[in-house]
N, C-alpha and C positions, 0 to 999 in steps of 0.2 A: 328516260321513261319509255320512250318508243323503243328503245334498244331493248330495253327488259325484257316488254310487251313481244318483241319478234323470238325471244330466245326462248321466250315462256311456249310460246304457238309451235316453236321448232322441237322443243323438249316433247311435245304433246305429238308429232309427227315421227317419233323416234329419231331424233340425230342428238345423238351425248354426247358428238364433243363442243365442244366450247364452239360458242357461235362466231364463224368469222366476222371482222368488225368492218361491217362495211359500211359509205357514207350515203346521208341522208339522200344524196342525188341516185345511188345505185341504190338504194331502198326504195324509193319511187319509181324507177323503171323498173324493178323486180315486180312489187303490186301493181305498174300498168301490165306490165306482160302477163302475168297470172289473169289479170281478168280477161286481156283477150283471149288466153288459152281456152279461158271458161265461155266465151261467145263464141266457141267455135272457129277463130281465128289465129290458127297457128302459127300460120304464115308473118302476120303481123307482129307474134307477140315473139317468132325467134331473137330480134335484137334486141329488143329490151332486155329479154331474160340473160341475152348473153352479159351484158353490162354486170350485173351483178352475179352470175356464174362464175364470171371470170376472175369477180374480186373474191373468190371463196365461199359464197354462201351455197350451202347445199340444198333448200328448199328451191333457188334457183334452176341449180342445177339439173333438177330432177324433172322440172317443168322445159326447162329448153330441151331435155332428153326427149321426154314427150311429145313437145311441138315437133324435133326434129323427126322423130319415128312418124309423128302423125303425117306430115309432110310427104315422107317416102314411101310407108305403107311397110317399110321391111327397119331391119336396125341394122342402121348404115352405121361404119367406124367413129361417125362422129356423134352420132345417139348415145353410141354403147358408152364413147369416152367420157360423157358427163352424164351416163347412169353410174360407172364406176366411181366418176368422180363424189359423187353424193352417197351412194357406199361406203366409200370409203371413210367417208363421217356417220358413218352406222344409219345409214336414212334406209329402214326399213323397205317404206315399197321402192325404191331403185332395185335392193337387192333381189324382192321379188319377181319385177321386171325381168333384168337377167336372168333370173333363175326359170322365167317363161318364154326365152327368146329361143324360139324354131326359125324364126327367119333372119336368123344373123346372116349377111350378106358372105359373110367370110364361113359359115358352116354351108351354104349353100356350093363354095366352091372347093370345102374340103379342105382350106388351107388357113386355118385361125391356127394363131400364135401357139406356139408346143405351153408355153408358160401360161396360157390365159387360163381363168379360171373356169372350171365347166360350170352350166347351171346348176347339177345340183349340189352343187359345194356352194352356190348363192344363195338357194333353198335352205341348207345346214345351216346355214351363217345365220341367215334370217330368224329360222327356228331355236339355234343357240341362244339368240339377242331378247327374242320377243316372250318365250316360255317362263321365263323368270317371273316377266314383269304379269303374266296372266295368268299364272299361280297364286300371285298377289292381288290381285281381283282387279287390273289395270283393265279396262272395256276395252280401250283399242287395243291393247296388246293381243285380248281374247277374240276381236276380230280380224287381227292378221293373222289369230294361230289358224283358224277358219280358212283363211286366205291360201295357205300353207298348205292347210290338210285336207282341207273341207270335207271337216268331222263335224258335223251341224250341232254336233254338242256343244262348241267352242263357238258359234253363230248362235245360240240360245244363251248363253252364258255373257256374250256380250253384252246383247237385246235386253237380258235381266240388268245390268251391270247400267244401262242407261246409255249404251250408244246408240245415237237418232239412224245411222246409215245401217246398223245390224239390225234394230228395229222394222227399217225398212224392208232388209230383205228376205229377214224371219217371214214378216207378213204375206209380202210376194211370194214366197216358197209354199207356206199356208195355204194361198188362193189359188195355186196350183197343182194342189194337193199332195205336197211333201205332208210328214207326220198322218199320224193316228187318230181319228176324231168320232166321237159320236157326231153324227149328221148336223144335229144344230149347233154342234159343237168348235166345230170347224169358223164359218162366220162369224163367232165371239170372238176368236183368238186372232182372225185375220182385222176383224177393226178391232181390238185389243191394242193390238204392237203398231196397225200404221196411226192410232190415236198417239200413242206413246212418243212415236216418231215426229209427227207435225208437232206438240206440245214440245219435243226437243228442236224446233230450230227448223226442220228439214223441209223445204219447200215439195220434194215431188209427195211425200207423205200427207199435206198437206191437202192435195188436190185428190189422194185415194182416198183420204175420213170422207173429205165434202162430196163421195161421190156415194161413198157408201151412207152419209147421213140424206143423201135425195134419195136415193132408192128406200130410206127409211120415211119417207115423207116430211124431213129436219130440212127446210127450205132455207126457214131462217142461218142454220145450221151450215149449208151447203155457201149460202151467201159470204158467212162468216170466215169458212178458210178460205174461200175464194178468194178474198180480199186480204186476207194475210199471206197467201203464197205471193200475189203481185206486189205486199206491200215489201214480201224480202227478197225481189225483182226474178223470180221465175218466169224467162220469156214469152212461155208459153201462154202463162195463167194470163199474163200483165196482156198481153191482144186480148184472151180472153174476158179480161172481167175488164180491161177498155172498151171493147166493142158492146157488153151487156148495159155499162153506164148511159153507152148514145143508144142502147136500144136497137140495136145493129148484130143481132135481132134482141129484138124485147122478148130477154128469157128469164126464168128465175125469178121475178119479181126487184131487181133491182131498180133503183128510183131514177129517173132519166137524170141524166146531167151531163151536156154535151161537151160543156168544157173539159171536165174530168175524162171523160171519154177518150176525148182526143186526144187529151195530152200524156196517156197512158199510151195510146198506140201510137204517137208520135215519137216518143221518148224510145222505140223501138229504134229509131229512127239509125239510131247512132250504131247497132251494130253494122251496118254496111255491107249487109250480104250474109252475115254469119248466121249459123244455122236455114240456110235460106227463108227468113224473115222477112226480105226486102219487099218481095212478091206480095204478102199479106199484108203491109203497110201501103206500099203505093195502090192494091187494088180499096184497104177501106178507108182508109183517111178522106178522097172525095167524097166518098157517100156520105161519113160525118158530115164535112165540110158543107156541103150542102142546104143542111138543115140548122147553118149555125152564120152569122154578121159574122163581117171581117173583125171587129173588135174583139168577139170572143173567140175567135182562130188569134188574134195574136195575143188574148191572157191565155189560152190555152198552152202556146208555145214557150211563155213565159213561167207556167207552172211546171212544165217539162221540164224548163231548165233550171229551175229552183229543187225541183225533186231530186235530179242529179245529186245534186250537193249534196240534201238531205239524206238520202236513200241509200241501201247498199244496189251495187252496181246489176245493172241486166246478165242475166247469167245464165246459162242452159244446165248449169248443177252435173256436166258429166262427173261421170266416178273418178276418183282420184287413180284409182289402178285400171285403167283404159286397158281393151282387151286391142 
């Protein structure tokens, strides 16, 4: 069933071919490395990802390519090699990637392989693979044609189509005044699509409704994604609406609860640096700590690590096509 389940998520990522069969140990370091890709910790999450890279899976692949580029800042031979690798199992944004690389180490010194492929034959490929399926009224397919062309028609077309991350950035594009609006007209459409987007899943969408419903006066409102972005571990929100529960500062009208508090900003605990996090946990945690018995500092720590389990994992939600 978990095997299903991974080919089902991979089919949705565009890779057709057949999902390499790999074992449940290299399936679990593939999902640990993914999440620390997602905290910001590349570094950390290069060997795991390589484990299950190596045994063929291309969702792998495409994440160790990532960490590795993130890592160097440029696409070193060994990026490109497991961006190709996942390519080469039709994994759309790999091919993207390539199809965006300026800083290949080897075009920097004028001397990449006579046979390699150029970027925009990775762009062709891409647009070959993905147009079909976004003719067909596929969302994602319509936000990689976006990706591709960034024809805002095919970014609208998604966002209709119900992708939470095209939703996202229709809106964004909105409040920065892409498109045509009558004056009040404009503001509907931008909390229109980031509504659209929190109700689809998307943590940072979540925290633009709740910002737009406080500047509506929707406190209750504001409260309420607040606690849904932390509840589906947005780094960010999770200090945020930990620190609002101990009252640290008493904002918003959240109801004191020091335990919760804590063990919301404690639970940061675990990324270790990532996104430089560590700084805003070691400076609040005493000042909770202060205002709370050693008893309830340690069910604090203990709902921390109960949440873990529960919870999906602390996560800074970068975009899957990292610039």
């Amino acid at each position: 069933m978990k095997r299903k389940l991974a080919c089902a998520l991979l089919f949705m990522s565009f890779v057709d071919n057949a999902c390499a069969e790999i074992t449940s140990e290299q399936e679990l370091a593939k999902t640990k490395g993914i999440i620390l890709y997602n905290q910001y910790k590349a570094a950390s999450a290069t060997s795991l990802l390589t484990v299950a890279a190596e045994a063929g899976d291309p969702e792998a692949q495409y994440f160790l390519a990532e960490s590795l580029r993130s890592k160097n800042h440029f696409l070193n031979p060994e990026a490109r090699h497991w961006y190709e690798a996942a390519a080469a199992q039709n994994d759309l944004y790999a091919m993207i990637q390539l199809g965006r690389s300026k800083n290949d180490i080897c075009d920097l010194k004028n001397d990449c392989p006579a046979n390699e492929k150029k970027a925009a034959e990775w762009l062709n490929q891409a647009r070959d693979l993905a147009k079909p399926k976004a003719d067909l009224g596929d969302a994602e397919a319509m936000y990689i044609m976006y990706k591709l062309t960034l024809d805002d028609s095919w970014l609208e077309k998604s966002a209709s189509a119900g992708h939470p991350i095209a939703q996202y950035w229709l809106a964004v594009g909105y409040k920065q005044g892409d498109g045509v609006f009558l004056p009040w007209k404009r503001s509907e459409a931008v909390e229109k699509w980031f509504k659209a987007s929190a109700e689809g899943g998307y943590p940072k969408s979540m925290m633009e409704y709740a910002t737009i419903l406080f500047e509506k006066g929707d406190i209750e409102g504001f409260r309420y994604w607040n606690e849904q972005a932390a509840l589906a571990g947005y780094a960010e929100t999770v200090y945020g609406y930990g620190s609002y529960l101990a009252h640290e500062p008493d904002r918003y009208g959240f109801p004191l609860d020091l335990v919760k508090g804590y063990a919301y900003v404690y639970s940061l605990s675990e990324l270790d640096g990532g996104g430089d996090m560590q700084t805003n946990v070691e400076y609040k945690l005493p000042i909770i700590a202060a205002k709370m018995t050693p008893a309830q500092i340690l069910e604090a720590k203990g709902l921390a690590k109960a949440w873990k389990v529960s919870h999906p994992p602390v996560s800074f939600f970068p975009d899957k096509l990292s610039q």
